[in-house]
N, C-alpha and C positions, 0 to 999 in steps of 0.2 A: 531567531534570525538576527544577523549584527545591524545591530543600529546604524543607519547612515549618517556622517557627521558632514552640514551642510559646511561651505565656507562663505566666505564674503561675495563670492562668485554665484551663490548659489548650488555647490556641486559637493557631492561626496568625492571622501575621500580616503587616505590612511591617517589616521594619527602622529602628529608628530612624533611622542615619545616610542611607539612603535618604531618606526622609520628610524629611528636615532638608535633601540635596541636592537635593528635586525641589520647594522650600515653593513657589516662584513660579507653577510650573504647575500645583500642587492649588491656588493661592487662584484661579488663571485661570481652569481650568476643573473646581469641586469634583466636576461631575457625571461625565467622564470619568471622574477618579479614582475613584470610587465601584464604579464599573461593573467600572474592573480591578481592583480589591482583589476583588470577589466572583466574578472568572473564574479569578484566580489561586489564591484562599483557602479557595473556598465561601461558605456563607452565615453564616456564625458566624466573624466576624473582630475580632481584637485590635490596636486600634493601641498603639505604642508611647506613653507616659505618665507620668508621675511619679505616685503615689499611687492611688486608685482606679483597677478596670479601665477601658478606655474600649474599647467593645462596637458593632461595627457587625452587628444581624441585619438577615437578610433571609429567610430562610423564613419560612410565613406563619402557621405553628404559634408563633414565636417574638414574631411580632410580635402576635397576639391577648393571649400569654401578657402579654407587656409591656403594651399600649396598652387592653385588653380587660377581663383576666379579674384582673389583679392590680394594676389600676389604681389601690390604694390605696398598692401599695408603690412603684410605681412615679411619683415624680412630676413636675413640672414645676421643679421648683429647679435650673437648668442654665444654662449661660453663656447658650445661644440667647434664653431668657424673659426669663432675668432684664436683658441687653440691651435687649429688646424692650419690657421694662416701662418706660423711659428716656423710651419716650415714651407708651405707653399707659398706662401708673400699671396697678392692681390691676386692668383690664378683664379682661374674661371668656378671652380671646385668652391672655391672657401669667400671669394669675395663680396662683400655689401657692399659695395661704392655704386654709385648710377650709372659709372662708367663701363660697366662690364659688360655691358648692353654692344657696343663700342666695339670693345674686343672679342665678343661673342661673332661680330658679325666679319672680322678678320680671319678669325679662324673657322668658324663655318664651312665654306670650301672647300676645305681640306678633308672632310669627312662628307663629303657628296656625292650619289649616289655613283656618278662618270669616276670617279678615284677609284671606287673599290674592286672594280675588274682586276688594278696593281696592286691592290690590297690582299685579295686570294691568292696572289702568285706566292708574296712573299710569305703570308700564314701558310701554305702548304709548303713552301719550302722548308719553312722551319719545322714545322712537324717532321715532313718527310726526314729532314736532319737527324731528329731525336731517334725516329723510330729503325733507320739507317745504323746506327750509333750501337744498337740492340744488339743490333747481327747474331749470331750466334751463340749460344749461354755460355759462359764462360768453363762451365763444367760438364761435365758429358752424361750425366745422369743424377738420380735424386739422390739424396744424400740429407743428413741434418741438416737445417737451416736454408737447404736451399732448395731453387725452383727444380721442376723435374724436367727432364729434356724436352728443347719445345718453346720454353718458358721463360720468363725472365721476372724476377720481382722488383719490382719499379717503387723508388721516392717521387709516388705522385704529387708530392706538397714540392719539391725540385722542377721535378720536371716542369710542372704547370706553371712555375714561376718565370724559368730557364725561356722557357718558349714562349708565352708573354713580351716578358721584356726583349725579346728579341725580334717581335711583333712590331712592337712600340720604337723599338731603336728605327729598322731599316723602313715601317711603312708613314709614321708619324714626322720621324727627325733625317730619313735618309743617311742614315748612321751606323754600323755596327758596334754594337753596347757591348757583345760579348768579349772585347776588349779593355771594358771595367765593369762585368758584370757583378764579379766578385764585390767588388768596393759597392757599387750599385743597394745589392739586393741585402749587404749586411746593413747599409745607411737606412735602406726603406723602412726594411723590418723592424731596427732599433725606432727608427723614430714615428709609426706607425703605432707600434706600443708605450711611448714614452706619451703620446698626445693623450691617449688616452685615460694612462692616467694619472697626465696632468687636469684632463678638464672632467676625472670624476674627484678631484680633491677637494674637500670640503672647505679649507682659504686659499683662496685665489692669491697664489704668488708672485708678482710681477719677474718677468724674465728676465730681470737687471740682476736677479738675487741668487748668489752662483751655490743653489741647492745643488744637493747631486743628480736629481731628476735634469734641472736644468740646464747643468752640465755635459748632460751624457746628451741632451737634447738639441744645444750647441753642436756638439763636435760630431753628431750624424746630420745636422745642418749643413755644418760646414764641407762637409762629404758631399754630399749631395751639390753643393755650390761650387768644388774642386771639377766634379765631373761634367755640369752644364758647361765653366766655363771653355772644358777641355773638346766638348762637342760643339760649343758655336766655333770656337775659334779653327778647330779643323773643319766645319764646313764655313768658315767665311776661307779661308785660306784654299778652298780647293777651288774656291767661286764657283758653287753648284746653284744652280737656278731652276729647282722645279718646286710646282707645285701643292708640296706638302706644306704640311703643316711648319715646322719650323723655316722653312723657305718662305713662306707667308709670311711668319711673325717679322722677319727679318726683311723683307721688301716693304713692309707698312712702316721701318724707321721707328721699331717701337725701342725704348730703351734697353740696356744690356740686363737690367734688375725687372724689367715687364718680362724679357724674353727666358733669362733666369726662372722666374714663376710660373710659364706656360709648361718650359719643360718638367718642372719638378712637379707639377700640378700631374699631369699628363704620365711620370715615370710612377707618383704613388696613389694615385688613382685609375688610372689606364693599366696597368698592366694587374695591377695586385686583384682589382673585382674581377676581371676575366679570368686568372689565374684559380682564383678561390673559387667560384662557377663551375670551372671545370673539375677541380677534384671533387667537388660534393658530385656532380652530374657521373661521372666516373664510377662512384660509392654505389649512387643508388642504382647504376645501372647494371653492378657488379652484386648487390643486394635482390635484382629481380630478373632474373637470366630469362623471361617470355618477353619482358619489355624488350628488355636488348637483340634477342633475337630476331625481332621483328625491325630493330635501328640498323642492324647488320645486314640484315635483307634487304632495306631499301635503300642503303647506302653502295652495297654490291652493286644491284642493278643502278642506281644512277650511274655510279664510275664506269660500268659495263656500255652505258648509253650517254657518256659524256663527251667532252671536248676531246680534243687532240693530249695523247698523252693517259687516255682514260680516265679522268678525271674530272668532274663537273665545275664550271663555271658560276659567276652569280647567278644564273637564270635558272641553274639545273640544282644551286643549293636551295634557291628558295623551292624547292619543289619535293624537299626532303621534306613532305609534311609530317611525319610521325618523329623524327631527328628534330626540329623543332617544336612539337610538341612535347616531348621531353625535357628541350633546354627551359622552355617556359615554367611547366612542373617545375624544376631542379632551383627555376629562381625564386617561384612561390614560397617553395618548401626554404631555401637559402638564398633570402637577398642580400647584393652584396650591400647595401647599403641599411642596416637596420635598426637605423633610428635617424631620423628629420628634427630639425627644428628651426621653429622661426617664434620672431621677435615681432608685437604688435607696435608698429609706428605711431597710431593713432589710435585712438577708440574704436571699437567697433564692436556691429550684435553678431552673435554667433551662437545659433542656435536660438533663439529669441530672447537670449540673455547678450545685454553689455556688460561687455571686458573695457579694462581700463587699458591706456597706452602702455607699453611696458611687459604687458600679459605675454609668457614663454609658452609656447603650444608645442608639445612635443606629437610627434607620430612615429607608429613603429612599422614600416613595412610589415617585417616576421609576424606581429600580431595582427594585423587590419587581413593577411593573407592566412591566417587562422581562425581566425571569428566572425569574417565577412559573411553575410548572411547567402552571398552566392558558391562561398565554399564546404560542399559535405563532403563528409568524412575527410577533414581538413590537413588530420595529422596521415593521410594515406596518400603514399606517390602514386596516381592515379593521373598518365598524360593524355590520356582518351577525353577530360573534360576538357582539353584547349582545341582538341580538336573541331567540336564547334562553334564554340565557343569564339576564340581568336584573346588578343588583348586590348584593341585600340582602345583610345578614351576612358579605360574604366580607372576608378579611383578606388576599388576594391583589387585590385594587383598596382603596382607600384614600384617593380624593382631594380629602377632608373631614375627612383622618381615620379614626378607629375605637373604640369604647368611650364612656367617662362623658365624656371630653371629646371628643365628636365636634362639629362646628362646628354651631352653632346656628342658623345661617341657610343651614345647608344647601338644604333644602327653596323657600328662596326665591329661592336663586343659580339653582338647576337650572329652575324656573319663569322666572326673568329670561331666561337664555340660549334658552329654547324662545320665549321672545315676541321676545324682539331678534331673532333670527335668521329668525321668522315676518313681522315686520316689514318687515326688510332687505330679503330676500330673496324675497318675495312677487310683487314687482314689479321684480326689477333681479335678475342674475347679474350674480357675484362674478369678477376674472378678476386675473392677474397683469400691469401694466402690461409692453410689449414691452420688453427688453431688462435687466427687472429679476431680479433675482437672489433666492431667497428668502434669508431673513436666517439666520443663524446664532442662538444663545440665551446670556441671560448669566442667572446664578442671583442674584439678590438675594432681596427677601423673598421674590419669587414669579421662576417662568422666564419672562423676558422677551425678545420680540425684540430680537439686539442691532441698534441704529442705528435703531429706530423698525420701523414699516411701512405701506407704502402699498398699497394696492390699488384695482382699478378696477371701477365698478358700473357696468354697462351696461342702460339700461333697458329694458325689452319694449315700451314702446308706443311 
């Protein structure tokens, strides 16, 4: 059995000189690593470090304690944020200031429960858009490379993006984005992956220092700064006054650089986790054709017993209990958020051990929803356990979060993916094109297919 190496914390952990031989394949694959540090160590592990502890938990008593219950002490001041603020400035996502509390409670509103009625219209329009778009296959039978009549083969990694941010433009900003979506969603993605790794570099560079990471880092900043300013100034110039989200931020007289950071907050956070959500949900439901059959059936009959238009309402989405049990599954298995961290302000016990001020407590959603002692057979898409189960309160799922910073558009991500998928799927099964292979995951902001993903919607009529 490997000897446990206590540290000053009292905790096992890896060895430095290990850590420092295997750096390539923890920056390759962070999520592996993760998974064996808590088979080898338990759930209370010490990486090696210079100065403060640095604290990987994963029990889920440890992680309320952290993300929950002493979420003053514990805060967001950490290489992860503070990276991440490089391009989001003080937005809601990345910021430690006291004052976010503040601006939390401006934009709150806008994601309240009375909005989302105007919320569904727009997410089904947009879908219906995509799915509209389809029409007909462009070829009249099978053939090499292509779908068979019927059928269309889809850039799910596109599309989920596409209609996202198009989500976010007209339901958030009152906006049509798809007139810089293009500029948009190349900005995101560059800098999306430039954050990250910027803040797995082992010297911390200050962004004064024109590297070429921080270069390329800049000028998809800049992009993104191009296109806020191009969205406030056409909605102040049309003097639209409702109240969304960016019509909020802009009636509170917050500044042009606060209101700058909401939106940019709100374009690489808001759209890209729901985007991501939905192709993995897509995969696995395309991976297990009884599940899906069963999401298509009760998706049918809602539309069949819905609103005006055939189509169901919030009242009649929330009632898609198996289509959300799914999305749950889908974010267990793939949260988009899969790794937390926070900065200890002050001392404090945890666990019946005292941490010094300073102590970096990392959490990994992906693991704590694999090793959680409530989830068997962890690594199987099984949506039947949330069936009873539900989510509230538990600090063994987490894939929003947990505590005072839990994501604020929570509630409207989980609503988008029951409409997209009620859309989608309504009228077309999902299926794995012949001979394709599912993809592998790469961790960036969020886990994403690596190499993209395609898949094939075959229609029913």
């Amino acid at each position: 059995m490997r000897r446990l190496r206590p540290t000053r914390v009292g905790l096992p952990g890896p060895p430095a000189l290990e850590m420092a031989l295997r750096l390539r394949e923890i920056r390759a694959d962070p999520l592996e690593f993760l998974h064996e540090v808590q088979q080898r160590y338990g759930d209370q592990v010490a990486f090696p470090a210079p100065g403060p502890p640095v604290l990987l938990l994963n029990a889920p008593a440890d992680v309320r304690h952290v993300l929950q219950e002493h979420g003053r002490t514990w805060t967001k001041e950490t290489v992860q944020y503070r990276t991440l603020a490089r391009v989001t400035g003080a937005g809601l996502l990345a910021s430690a200031q006291a004052d976010w509390i503040s601006r939390r409670r401006i934009a709150q509103p806008a994601f309240h429960h009375e909005r989302l009625a105007d919320m569904v219209a727009v997410m089904r329009d947009s879908a219906r858009s995509l799915v509209d778009a389809w029409g007909k296959p462009a070829h009249d039978g099978p053939g090499e490379g292509h779908a068979p009549r019927g059928a269309v083969d889809v850039d799910v990694e596109e599309l989920s993006m596409d209609v996202t941010l198009q989500v976010v433009g007209r339901a958030l900003f009152g906006y049509d984005l798809s007139r810089v979506a293009d500029r948009l969603a190349r900005a995101t993605a560059a800098a999306a992956e430039l954050v990250v790794a910027l803040a797995r570099s082992l010297v911390p560079v200050p962004s004064a220092v024109p590297t070429p990471l921080n270069r390329r880092l800049a000028a998809a900043t800049r992009e993104l700064d191009e296109v806020c300013r191009q969205v406030v100034a056409d909605r102040r110039g049309a003097g639209v006054d409702e109240p969304d989200l960016l019509g909020r931020l802009l009636a509170a007289g917050l500044s042009d650089r606060e209101v700058r950071d909401e939106l940019v907050t709100m374009v690489v956070a808001g759209h890209e986790t729901v985007a991501t959500s939905l192709m993995w949900t897509l995969l696995l439901l395309a991976q297990n054709p009884n599940a899906q059959v069963r999401l298509r059936e009760e998706v049918r009959g809602r539309h069949t017993a819905g609103e005006a238009g055939g189509a169901p309402g919030v009242a009649g989405l929330q009632q898609l209990r198996w289509t959300r049990a799914v999305v749950d599954e889908s974010l267990r298995l793939y949260p988009p958020a899969w790794v937390i961290s926070r900065r200890a302000r002050s001392a404090d016990l945890l666990a019946g051990r005292r941490v010094p001020p300073g102590t970096l407590a990392i959490v990994s959603p992906w693991l704590v929803h694999r090793t959680a002692p409530a989830w068997q057979e962890p690594e199987e898409f099984r949506p039947e356990r949330f069936l009873a189960t539900g989510t509230s309160a538990r600090a063994d799922y987490l894939p929003f979060g947990l505590g005072p910073r839990l994501c604020i558009g929570r509630d409207m991500a989980l609503l988008e993916l029951l409409v997209l998928l009620s859309e989608l799927l309504h009228g077309h099964a999902v299926t794995l094109p012949e001979g394709t292979e599912p993809p592998g995951r790469d961790a960036f902001t969020t886990v994403r297919p690596h190499g993209g993903l395609r898949l094939r919607f075959v229609s029913e009529n």
